[in-house]
DRENTORKOL-3810 file (N, C-alpha, C; in nm, 4 decimals):
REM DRENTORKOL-3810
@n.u->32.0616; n.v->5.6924; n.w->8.3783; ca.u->32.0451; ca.v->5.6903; ca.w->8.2342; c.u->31.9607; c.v->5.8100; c.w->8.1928
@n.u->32.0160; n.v->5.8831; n.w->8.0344; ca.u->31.9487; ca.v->6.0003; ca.w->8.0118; c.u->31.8227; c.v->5.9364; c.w->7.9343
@n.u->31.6911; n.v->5.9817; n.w->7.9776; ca.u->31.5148; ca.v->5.9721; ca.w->7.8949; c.u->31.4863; c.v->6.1048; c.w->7.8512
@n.u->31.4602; n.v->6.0995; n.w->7.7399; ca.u->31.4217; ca.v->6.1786; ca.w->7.6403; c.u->31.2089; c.v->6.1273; c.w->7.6630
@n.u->31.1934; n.v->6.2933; n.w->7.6946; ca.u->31.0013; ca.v->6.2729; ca.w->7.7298; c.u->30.9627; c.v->6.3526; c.w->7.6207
@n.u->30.8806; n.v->6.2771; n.w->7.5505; ca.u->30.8211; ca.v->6.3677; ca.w->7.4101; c.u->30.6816; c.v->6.3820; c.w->7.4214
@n.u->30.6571; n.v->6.5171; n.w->7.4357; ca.u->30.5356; ca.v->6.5166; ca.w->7.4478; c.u->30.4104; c.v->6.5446; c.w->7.3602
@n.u->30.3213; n.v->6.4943; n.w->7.3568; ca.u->30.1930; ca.v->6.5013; ca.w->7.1817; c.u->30.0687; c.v->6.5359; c.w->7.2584
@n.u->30.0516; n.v->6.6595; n.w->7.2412; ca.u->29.8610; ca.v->6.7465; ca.w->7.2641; c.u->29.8011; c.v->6.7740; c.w->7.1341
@n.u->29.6732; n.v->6.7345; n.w->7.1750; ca.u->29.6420; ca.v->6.8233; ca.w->7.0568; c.u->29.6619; c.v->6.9881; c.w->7.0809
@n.u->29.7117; n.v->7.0657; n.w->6.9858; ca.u->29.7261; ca.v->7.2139; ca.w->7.0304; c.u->29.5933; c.v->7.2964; c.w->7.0718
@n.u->29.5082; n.v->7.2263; n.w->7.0377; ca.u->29.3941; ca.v->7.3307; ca.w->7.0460; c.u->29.3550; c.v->7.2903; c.w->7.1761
@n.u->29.3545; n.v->7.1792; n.w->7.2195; ca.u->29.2737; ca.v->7.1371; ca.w->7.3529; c.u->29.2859; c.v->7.2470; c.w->7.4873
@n.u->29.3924; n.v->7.3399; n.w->7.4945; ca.u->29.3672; ca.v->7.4242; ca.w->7.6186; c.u->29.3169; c.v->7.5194; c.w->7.5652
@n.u->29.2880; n.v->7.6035; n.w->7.6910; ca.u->29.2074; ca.v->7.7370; ca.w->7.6294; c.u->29.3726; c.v->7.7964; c.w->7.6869
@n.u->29.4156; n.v->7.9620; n.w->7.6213; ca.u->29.5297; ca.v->8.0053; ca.w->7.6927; c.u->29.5580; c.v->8.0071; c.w->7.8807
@n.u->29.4438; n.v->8.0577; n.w->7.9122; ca.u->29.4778; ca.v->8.0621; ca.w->8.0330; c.u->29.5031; c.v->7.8889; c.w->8.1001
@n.u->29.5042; n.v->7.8009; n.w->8.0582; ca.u->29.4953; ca.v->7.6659; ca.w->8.0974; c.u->29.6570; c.v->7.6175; c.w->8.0232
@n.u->29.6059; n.v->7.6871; n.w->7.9049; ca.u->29.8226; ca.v->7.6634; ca.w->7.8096; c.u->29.9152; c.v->7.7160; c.w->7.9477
@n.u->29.8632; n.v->7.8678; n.w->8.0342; ca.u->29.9597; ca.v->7.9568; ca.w->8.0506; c.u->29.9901; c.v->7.8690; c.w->8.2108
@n.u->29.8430; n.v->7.7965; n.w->8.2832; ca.u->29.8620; ca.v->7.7037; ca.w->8.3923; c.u->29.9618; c.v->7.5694; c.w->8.3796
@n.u->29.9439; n.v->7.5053; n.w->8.2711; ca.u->30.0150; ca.v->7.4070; ca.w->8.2606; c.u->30.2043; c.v->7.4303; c.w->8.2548
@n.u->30.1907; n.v->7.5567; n.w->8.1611; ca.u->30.3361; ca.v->7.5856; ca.w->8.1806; c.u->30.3797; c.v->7.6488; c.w->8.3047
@n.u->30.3264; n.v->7.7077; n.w->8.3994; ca.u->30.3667; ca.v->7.7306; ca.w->8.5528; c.u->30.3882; c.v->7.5637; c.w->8.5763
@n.u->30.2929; n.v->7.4904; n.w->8.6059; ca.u->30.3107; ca.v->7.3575; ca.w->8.6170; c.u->30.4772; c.v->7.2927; c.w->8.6176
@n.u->30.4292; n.v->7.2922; n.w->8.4148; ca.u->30.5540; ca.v->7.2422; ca.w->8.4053; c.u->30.6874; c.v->7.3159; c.w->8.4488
@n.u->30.7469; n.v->7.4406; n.w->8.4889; ca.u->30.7923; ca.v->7.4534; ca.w->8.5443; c.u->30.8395; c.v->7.4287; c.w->8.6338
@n.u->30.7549; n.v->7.3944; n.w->8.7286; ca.u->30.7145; ca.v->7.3619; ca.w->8.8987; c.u->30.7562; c.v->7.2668; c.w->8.9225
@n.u->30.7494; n.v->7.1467; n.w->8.7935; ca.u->30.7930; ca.v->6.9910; ca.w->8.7708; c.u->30.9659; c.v->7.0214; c.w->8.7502
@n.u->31.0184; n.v->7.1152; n.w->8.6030; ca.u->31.1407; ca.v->7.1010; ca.w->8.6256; c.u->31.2041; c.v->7.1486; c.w->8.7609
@n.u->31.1653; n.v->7.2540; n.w->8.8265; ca.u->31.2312; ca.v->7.3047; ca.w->8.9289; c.u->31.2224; c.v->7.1896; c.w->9.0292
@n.u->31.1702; n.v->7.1020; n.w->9.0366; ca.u->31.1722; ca.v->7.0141; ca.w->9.1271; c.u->31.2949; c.v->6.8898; c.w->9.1099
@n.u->31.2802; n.v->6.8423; n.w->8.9694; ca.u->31.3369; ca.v->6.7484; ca.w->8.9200; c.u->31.4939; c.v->6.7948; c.w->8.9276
@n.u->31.5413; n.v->6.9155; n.w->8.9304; ca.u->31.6791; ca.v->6.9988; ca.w->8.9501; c.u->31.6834; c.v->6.9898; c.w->9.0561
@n.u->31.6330; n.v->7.0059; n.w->9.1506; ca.u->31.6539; ca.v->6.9936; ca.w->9.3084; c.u->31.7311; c.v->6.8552; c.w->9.3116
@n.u->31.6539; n.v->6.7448; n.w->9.2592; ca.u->31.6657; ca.v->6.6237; ca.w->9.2944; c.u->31.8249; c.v->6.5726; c.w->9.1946
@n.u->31.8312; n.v->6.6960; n.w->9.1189; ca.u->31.9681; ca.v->6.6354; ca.w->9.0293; c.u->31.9204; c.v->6.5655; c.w->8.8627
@n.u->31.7965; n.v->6.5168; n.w->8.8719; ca.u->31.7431; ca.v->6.4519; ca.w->8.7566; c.u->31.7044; c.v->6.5537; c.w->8.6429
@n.u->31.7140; n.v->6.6826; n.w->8.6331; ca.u->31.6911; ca.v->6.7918; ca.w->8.5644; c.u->31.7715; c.v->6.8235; c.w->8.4550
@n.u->31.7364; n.v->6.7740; n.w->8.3647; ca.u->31.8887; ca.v->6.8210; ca.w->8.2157; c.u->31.8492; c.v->6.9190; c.w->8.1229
@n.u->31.7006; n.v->6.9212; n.w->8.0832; ca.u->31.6452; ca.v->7.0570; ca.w->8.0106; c.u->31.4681; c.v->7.0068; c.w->7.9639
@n.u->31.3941; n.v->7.1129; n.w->7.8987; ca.u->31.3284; ca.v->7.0880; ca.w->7.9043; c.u->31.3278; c.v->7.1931; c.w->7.8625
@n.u->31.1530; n.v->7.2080; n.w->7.7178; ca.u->31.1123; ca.v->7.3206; ca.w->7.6761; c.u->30.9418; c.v->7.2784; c.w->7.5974
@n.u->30.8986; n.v->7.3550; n.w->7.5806; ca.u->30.7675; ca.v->7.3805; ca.w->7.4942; c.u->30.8378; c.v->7.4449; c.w->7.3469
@n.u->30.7127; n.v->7.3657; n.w->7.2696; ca.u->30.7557; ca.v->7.4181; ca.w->7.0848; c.u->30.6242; c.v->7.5158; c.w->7.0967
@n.u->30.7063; n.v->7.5678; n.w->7.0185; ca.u->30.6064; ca.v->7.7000; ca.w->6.9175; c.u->30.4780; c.v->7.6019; c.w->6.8338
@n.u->30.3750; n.v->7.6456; n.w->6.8298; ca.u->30.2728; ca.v->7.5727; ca.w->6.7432; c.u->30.3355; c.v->7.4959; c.w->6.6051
@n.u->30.2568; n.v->7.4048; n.w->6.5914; ca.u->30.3032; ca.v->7.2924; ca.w->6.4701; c.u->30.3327; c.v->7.4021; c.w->6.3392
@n.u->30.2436; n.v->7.5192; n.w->6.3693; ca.u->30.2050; ca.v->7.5956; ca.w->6.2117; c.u->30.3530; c.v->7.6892; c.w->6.1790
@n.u->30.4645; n.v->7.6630; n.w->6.2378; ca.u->30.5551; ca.v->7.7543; ca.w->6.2607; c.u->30.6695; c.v->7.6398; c.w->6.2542
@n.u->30.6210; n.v->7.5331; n.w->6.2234; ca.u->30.7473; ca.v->7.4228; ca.w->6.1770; c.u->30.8136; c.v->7.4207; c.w->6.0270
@n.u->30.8603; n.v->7.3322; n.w->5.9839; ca.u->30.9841; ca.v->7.3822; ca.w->5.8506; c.u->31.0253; c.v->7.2474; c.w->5.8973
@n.u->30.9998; n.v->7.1534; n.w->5.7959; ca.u->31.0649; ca.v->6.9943; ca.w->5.7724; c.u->31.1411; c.v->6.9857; c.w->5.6566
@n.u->31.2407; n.v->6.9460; n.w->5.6539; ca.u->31.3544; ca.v->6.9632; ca.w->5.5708; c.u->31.3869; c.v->6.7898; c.w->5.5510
@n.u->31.3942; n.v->6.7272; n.w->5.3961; ca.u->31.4572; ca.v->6.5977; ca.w->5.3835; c.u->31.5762; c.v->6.6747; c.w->5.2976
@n.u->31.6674; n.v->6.5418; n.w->5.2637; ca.u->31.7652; ca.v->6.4623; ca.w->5.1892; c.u->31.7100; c.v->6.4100; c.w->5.0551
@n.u->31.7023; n.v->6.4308; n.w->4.9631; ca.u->31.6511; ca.v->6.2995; ca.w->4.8873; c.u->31.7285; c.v->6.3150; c.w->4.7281
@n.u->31.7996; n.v->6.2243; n.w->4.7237; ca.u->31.9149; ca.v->6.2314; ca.w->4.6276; c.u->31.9854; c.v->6.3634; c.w->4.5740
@n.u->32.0280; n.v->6.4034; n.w->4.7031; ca.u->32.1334; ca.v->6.4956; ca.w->4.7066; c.u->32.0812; c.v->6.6156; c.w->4.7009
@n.u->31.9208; n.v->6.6254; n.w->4.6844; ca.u->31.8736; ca.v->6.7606; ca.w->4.6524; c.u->31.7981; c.v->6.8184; c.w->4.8304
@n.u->31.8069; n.v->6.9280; n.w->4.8518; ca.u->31.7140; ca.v->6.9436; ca.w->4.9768; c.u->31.5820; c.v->6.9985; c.w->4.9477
@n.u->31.4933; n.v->6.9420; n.w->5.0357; ca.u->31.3478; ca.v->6.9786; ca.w->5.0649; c.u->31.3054; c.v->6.9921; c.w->5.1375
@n.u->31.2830; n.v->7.1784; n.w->5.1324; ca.u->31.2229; ca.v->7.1998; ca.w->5.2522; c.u->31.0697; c.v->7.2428; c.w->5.2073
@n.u->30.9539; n.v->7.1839; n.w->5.3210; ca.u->30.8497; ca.v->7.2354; ca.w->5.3051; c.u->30.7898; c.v->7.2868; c.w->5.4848
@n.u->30.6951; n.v->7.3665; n.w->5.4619; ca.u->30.6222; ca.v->7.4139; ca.w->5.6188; c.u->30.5725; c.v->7.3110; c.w->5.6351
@n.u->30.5564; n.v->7.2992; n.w->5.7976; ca.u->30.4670; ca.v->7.2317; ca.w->5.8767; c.u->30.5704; c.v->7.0998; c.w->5.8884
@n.u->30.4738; n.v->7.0229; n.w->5.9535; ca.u->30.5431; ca.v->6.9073; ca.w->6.0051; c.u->30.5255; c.v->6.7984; c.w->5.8865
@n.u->30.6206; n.v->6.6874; n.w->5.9540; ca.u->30.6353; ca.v->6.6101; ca.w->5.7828; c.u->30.4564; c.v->6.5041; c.w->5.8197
@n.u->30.4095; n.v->6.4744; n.w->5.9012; ca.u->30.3238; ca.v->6.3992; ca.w->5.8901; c.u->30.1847; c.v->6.4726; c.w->5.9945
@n.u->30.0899; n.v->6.4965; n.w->5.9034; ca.u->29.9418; ca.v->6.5390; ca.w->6.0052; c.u->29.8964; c.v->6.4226; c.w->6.0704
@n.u->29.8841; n.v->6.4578; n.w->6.1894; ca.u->29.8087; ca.v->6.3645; ca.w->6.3000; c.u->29.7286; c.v->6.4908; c.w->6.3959
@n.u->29.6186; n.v->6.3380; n.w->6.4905; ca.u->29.5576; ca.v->6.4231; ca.w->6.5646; c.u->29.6170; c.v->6.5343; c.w->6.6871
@n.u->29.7780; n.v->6.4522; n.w->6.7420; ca.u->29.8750; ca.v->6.5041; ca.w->6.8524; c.u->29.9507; c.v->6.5623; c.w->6.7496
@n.u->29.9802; n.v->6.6736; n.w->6.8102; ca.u->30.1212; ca.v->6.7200; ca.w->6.7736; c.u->30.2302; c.v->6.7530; c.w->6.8807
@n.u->30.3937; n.v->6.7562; n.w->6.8277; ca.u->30.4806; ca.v->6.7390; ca.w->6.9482; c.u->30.5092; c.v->6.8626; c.w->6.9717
@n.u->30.4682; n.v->6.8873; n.w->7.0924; ca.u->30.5076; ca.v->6.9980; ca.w->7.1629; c.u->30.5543; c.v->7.0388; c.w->7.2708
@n.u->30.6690; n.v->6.9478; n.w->7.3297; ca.u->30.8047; ca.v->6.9661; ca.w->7.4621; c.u->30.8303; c.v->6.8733; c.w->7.4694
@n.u->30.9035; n.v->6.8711; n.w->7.5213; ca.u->30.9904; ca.v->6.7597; ca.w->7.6012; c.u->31.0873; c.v->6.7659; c.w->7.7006
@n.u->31.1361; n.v->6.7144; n.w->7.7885; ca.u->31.1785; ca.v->6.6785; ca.w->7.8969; c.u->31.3334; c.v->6.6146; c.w->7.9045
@n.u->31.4296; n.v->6.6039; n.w->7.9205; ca.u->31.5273; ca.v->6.5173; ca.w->7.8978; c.u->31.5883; c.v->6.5429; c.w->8.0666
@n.u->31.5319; n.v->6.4372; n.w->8.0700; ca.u->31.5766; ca.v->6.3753; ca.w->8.2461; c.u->31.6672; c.v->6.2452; c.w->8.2681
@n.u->31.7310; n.v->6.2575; n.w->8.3528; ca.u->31.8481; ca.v->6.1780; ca.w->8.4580; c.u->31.7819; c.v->6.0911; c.w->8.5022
@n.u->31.7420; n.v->5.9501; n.w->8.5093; ca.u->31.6602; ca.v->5.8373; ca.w->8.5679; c.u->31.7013; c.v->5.7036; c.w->8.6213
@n.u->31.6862; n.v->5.6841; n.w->8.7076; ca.u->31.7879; ca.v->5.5524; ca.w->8.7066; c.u->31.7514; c.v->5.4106; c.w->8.6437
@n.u->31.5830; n.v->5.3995; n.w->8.6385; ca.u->31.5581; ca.v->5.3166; ca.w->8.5246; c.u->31.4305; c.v->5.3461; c.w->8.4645
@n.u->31.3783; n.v->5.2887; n.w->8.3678; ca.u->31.2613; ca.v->5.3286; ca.w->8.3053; c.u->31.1171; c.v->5.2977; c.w->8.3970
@n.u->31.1262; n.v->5.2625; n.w->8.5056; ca.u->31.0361; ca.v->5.2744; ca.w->8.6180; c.u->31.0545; c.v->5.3800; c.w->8.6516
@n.u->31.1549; n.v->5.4632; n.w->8.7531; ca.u->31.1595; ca.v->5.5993; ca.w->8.7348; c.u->31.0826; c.v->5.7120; c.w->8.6281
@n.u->31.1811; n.v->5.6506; n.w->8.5189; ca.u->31.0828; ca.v->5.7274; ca.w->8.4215; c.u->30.9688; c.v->5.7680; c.w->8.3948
@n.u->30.9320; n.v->5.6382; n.w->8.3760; ca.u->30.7771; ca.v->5.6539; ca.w->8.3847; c.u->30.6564; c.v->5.7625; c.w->8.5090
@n.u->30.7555; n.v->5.7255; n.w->8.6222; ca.u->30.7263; ca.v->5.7884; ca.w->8.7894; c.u->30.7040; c.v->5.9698; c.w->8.7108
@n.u->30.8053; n.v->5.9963; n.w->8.6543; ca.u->30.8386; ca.v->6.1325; ca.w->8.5900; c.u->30.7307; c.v->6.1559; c.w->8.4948
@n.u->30.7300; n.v->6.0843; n.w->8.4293; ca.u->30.6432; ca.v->6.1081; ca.w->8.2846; c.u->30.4810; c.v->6.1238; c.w->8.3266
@n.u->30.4465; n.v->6.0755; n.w->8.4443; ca.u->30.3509; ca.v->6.0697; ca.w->8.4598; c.u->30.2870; c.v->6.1892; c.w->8.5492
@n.u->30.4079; n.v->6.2846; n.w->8.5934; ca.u->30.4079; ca.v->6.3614; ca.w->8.6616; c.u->30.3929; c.v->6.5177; c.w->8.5627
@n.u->30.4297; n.v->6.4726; n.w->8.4241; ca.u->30.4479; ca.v->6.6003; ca.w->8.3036; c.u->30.2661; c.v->6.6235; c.w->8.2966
@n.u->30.2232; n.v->6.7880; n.w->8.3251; ca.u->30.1290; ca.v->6.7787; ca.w->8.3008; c.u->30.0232; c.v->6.7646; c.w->8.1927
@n.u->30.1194; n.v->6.7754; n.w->8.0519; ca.u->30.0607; ca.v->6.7677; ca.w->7.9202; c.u->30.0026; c.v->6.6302; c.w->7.9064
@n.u->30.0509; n.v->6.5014; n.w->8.0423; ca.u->30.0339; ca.v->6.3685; ca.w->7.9919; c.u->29.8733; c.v->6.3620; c.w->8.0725
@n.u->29.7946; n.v->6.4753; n.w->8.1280; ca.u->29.6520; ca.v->6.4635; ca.w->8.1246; c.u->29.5691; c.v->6.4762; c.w->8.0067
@n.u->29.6151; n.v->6.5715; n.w->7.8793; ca.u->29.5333; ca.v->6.6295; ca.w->7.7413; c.u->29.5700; c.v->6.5152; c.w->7.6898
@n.u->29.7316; n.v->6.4322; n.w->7.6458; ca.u->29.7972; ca.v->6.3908; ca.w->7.5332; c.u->29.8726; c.v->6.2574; c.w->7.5970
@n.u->29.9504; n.v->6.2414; n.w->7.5115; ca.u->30.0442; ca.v->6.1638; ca.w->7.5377; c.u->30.2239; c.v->6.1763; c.w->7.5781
@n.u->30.2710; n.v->6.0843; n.w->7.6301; ca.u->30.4095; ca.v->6.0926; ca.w->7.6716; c.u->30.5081; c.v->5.9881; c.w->7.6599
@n.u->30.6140; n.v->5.9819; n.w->7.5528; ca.u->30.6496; ca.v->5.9121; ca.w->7.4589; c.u->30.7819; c.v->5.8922; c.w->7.5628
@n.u->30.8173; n.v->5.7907; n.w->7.6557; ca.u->30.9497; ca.v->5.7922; ca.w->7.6788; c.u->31.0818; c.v->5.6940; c.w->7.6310
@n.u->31.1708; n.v->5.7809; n.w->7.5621; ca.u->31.3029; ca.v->5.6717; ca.w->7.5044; c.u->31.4324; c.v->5.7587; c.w->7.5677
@n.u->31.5171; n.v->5.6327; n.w->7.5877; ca.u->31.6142; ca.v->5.6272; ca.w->7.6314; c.u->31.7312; c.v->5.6656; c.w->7.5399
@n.u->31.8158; n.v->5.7587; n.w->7.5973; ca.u->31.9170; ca.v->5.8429; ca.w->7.4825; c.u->32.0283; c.v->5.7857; c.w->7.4830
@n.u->32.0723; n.v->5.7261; n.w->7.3536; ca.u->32.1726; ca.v->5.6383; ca.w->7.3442; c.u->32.3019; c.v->5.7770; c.w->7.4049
@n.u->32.4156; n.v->5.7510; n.w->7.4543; ca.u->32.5121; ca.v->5.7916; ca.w->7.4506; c.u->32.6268; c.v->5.7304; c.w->7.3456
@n.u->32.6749; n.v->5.8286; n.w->7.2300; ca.u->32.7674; ca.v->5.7621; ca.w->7.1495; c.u->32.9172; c.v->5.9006; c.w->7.1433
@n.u->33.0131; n.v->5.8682; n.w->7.1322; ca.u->33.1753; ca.v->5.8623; ca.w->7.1556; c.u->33.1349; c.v->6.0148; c.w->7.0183
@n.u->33.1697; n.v->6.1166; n.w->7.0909; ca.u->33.2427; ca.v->6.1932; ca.w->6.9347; c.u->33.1533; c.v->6.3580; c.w->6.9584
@n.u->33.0418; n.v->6.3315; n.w->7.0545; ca.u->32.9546; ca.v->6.5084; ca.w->7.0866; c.u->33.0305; c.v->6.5327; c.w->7.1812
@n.u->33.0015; n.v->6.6629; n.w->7.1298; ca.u->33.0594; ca.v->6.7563; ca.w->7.2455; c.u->32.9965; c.v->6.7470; c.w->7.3517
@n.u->33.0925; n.v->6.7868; n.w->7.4705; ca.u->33.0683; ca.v->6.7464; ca.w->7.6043; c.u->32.9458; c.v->6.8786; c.w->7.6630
@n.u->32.9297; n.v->6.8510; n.w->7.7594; ca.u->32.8022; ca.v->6.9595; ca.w->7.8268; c.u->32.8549; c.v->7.0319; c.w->7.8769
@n.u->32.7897; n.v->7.1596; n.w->7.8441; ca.u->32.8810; ca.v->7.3266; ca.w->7.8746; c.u->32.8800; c.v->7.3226; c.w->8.0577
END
């Protein structure tokens, strides 16, 4: 089953050289998780301050900067791994190194009839 890992730091909590360790890290984690076949993608976001939230709201669009809601975490990567159940998962999630600063949100990705297939 495909898990979707969302991950929430606060942005400020590393210093760069500790941002630039964790992402060797996380690397280190996907290259592993591909070995094993459980590897589907995975990336880091650009800082919250470089977001653009866009609604719907009776037919008109709205877009404003930043994210639609301030909190203390903000989301910044995620993971979308191959698992065979949410014990696994978890095994994984706990292995993402952002889940020492923050938190690690794992849900399960519905599969529905009608996307395009994987390149």
């Amino acid at each position: 089953m495909k898990y979707m890992m969302l991950i929430y730091m606060d942005e400020q909590v590393l210093s760069e050289t500790e941002r630039a360790k964790c992402y060797a890290e996380s690397a280190g984690l996907a290259r592993d998780l591909h070995a094993k076949g459980q590897y589907l993608d995975a990336s880091p976001l650009h800082p919250v301050s470089t977001a653009t939230t866009v609604r719907m709201r009776e037919g008109n669009r709205i877009v404003t900067d930043g994210p639609f809601a301030e909190t203390r975490e903000q989301f910044g990567g995620y993971y979308l791994v191959d698992a065979a159940d949410l014990d696994e998962a978890i095994a994984i999630a706990a292995r993402i190194p952002g889940a020492r600063w923050g938190t690690v949100e794992i849900r399960p990705v519905m599969e529905i009839a009608g996307l395009p297939e994987e390149a």
